[in-house]
Residue, then its C-alpha position, 0 to 999 in steps of 0.5 A: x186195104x189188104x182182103x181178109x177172106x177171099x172166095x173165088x169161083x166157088x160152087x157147093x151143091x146137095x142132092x142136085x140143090x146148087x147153093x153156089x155156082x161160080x161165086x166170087x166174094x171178097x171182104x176187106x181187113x176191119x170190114x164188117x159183112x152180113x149175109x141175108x137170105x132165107x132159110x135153106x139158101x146157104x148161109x151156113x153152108x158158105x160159114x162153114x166153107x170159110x172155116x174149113x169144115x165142109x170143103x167147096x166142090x170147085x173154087x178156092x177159098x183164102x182167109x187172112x191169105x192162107x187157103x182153107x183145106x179139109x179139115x184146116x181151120x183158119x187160125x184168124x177167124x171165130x165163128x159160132x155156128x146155130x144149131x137151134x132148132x135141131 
């Protein structure tokens, strides 16, 4: 089965906090993926990556085998992001 969303050698960090650190990550077409943490571990911050909208300090993310660049966003892909709380 072909990849949907394909992150390799992904690192992000915020004022010395390393969120990722060289991670791998990949999720088949029609698969179904969570992703649990606790609050303050980059949840958010790797959504916002898969769409574009903060970019990677290394690595490369593709989704339905397109690259995700600045300020691009995947044409395949919704997402509604929380801002509950703010």
């Amino acid at each position: 089965m072909e990849n949907m969303i394909v992150i390799k050698g992904l690192s992000k960090a915020y004022k010395n906090n390393i969120l990722f650190q060289n991670m791998d990550f990949q999720v088949k077409k029609g698969e179904i993926c969570g992703i649990i943490d606790r609050n303050g571990f980059g949840k958010s911050v790797l959504l916002k990556m898969i769409c574009g909208l903060v970019l990677p300090d290394e690595g490369e993310i593709e989704v339905d085998g397109e690259e995700v660049t600045d300020g691009r966003f995947p044409q395949n892909i919704g997402v509604i992001l929380d801002c509950a709380g703010r």
